[in-house]
C-alpha positions in Angstrom: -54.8 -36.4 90.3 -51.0 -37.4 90.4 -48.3 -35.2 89.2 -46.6 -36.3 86.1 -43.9 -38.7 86.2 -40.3 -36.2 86.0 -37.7 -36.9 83.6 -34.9 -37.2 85.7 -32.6 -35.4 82.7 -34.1 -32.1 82.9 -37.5 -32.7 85.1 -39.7 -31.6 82.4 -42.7 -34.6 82.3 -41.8 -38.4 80.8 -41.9 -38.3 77.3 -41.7 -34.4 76.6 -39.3 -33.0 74.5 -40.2 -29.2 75.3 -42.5 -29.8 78.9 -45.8 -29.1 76.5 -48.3 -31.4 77.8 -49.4 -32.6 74.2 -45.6 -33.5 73.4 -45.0 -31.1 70.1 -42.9 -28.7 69.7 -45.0 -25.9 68.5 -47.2 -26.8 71.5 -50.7 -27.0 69.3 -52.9 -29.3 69.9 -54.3 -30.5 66.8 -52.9 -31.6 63.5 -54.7 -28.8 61.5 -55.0 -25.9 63.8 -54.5 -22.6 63.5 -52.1 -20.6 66.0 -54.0 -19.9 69.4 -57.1 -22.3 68.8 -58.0 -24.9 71.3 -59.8 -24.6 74.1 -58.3 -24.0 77.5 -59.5 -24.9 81.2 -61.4 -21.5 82.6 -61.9 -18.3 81.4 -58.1 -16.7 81.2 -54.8 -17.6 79.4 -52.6 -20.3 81.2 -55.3 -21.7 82.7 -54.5 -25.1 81.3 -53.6 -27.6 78.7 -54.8 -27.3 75.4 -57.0 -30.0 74.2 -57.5 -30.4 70.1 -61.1 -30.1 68.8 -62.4 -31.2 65.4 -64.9 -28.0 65.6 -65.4 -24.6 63.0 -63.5 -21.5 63.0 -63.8 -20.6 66.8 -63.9 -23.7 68.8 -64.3 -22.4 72.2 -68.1 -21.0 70.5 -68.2 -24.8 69.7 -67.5 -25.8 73.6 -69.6 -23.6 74.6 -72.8 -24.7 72.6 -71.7 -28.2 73.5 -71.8 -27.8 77.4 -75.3 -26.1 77.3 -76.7 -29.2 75.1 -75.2 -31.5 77.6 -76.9 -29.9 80.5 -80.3 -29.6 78.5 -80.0 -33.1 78.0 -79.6 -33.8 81.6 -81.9 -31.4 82.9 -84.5 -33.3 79.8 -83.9 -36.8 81.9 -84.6 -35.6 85.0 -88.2 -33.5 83.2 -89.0 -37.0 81.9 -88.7 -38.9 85.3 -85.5 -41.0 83.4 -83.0 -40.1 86.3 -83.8 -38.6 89.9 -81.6 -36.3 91.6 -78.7 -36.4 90.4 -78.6 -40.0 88.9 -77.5 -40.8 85.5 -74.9 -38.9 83.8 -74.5 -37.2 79.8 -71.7 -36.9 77.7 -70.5 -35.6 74.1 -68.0 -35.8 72.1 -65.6 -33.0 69.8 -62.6 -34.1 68.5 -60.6 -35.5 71.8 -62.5 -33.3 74.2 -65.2 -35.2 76.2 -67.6 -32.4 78.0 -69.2 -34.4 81.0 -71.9 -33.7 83.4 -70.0 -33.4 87.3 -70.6 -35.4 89.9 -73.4 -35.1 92.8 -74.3 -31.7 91.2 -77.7 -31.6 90.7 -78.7 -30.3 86.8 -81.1 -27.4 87.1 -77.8 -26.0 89.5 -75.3 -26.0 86.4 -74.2 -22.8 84.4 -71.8 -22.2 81.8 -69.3 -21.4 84.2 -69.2 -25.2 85.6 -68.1 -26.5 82.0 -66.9 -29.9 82.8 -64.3 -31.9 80.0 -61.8 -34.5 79.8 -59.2 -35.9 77.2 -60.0 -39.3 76.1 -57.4 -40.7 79.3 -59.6 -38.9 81.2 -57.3 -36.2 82.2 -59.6 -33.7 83.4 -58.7 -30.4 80.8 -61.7 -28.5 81.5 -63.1 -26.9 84.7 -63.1 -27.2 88.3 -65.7 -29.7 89.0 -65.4 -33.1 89.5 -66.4 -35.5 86.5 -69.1 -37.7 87.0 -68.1 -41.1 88.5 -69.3 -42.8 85.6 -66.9 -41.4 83.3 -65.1 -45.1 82.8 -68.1 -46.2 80.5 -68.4 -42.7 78.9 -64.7 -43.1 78.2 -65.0 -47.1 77.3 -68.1 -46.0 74.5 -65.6 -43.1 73.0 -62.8 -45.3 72.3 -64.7 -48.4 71.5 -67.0 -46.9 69.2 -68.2 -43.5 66.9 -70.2 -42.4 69.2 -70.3 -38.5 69.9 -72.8 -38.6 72.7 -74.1 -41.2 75.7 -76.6 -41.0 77.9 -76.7 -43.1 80.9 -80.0 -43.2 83.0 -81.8 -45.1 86.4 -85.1 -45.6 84.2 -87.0 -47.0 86.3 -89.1 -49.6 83.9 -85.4 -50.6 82.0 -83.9 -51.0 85.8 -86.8 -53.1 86.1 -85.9 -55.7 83.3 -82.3 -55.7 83.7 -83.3 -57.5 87.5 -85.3 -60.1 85.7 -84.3 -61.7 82.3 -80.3 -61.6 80.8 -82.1 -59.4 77.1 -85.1 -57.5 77.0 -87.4 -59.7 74.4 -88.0 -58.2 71.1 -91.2 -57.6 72.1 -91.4 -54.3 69.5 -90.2 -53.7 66.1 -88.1 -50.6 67.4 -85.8 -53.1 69.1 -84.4 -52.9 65.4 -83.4 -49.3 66.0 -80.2 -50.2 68.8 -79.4 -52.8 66.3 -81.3 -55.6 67.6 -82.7 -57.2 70.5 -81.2 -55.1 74.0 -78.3 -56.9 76.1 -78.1 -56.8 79.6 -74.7 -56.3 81.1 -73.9 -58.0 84.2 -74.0 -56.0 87.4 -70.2 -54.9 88.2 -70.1 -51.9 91.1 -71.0 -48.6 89.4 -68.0 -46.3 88.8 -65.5 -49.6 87.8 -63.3 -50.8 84.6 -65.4 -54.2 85.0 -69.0 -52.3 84.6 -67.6 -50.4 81.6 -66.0 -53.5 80.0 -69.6 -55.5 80.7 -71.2 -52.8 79.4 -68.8 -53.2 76.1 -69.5 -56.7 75.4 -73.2 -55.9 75.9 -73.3 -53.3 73.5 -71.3 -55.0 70.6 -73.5 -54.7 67.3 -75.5 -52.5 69.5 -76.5 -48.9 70.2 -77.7 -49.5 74.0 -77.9 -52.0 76.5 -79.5 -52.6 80.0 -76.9 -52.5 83.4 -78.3 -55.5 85.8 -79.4 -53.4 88.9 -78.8 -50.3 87.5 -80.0 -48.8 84.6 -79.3 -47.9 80.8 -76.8 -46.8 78.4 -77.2 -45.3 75.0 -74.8 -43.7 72.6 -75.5 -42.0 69.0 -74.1 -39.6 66.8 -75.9 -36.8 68.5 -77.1 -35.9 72.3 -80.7 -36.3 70.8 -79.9 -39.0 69.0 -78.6 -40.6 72.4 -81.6 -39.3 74.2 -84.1 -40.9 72.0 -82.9 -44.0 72.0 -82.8 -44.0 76.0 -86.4 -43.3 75.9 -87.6 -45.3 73.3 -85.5 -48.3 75.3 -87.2 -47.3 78.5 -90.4 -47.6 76.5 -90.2 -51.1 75.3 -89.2 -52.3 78.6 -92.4 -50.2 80.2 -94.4 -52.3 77.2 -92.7 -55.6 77.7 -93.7 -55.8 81.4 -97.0 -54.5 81.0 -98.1 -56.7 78.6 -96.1 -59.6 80.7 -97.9 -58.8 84.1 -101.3 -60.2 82.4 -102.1 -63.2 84.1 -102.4 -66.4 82.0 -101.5 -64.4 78.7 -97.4 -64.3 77.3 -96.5 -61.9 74.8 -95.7 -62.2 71.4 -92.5 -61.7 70.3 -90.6 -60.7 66.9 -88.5 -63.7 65.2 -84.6 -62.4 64.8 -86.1 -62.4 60.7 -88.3 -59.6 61.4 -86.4 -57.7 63.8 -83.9 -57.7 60.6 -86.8 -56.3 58.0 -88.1 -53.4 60.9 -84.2 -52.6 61.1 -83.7 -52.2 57.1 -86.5 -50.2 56.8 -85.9 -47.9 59.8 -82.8 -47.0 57.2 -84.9 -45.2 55.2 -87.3 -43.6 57.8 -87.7 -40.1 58.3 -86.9 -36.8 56.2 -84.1 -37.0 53.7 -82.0 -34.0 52.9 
């Protein structure tokens, strides 16, 4: 990465009263923090910036169950043949800290030790490793929406569909459940602004959407949350070409009416506390 513009006054970095990289005086991080939270890059003091989290009473507990969910998610697509080797990429959210799986490093191969996070610029805050490539569409979801987790997968059934029609068809009442029948964002080169702002405009009043030639992306307020709704989108595609590929016969397919109902009741499905 670049080093900081200098102010040519005192050389301290552009915009810096006292040379903190977060611009206030007391050097905290976060509105509401206590003196000497926030979480650091590596294991000793002076390792880094501090980066604000919206977390409990020891945050760096809270980064640290955070990175081992975002590998067991990854590791979880890989188990269920979403990704393969180290395709796809996972991401969550807490507070301005983004904790992201690295780039070419294959999942079962990550420990604690390779925790991976960025500030929502993408100012890498955490760790040695290099963020996935991907990380302008993680980025692009965070800012965009409320997400607090995105998975993004090579599924090869979704991949499938994104090569042969511009929306999967409602072809399944759980369409309702990423907010209505699935976009497919035109193909842009992976790793670009221009994929993560198709990918925008494909998920608008959505939870997921299809990449043309390339795969899926799903966001939620959870990493499960975000998981499940990759593989249930993976699903319908699976469904939608199977029942496509019968010869002489054309699927069925929900009216925008019922996609509506199926989405009001999902509201209330489930357990409530």
């Amino acid at each position: 990465m670049a080093e900081p513009r200098r102010n040519a006054k005192d050389g301290r970095p552009d915009g810096r009263r006292d040379g903190r990289p977060d611009g206030r005086r007391d050097g905290r991080p976060g509105e509401r923090q206590a003196e000497g939270e926030g979480v650091r890059r590596g294991a000793g003091e002076g390792a880094g910036p501090a980066v604000g989290v919206d977390a409990g009473e020891d945050p760096r507990q809270d980064v640290t169950r955070l990175w081992a969910e975002v590998v067991a998610t990854a590791r979880r697509t890989v188990a269920d043949g979403l990704v393969v080797g180290t395709s796809g990429n996972v991401s969550a959210r807490l507070g301005d800290l983004v904790l992201v799986t690295p780039s070419g490093v294959p999942y079962d191969r990550l420990t604690p030790a390779d925790l991976t996070g960025v500030d929502l610029t993408g100012r890498q805050v955490l760790g040695t490793l290099v963020p996935t490539s991907e990380l302008p569409m993680h980025l692009a979801v965070y800012r965009a929406t409320d997400a607090r987790a995105v998975v993004h997968t090579h599924a090869v059934h979704a991949t499938a569909v994104s090569t042969l029609v511009p929306e999967l068809p409602p072809v399944h009442y759980m369409a309702a459940a990423l907010g209505g029948p699935v976009r497919v964002a035109p193909y842009a080169p992976y790793g670009t602004d221009e994929l993560a702002g198709n990918m925008l405009r494909a998920l608008a009043g959505r939870s997921g959407c299809l990449l043309r030639n390339h795969g899926t992306v799903t966001y939620g307020a959870t990493l499960d949350q975000a998981y499940d709704r990759t593989a249930q989108l993976e699903w319908m595609c699976r469904l939608w070409l199977t029942a496509s590929s019968v010869p002489g016969l054309t699927p069925s397919l929900l009216t925008e009416a019922q996609v509506a109902e199926a989405g009001e009741r999902l509201k209330g499905y489930g357990q409530r506390r």
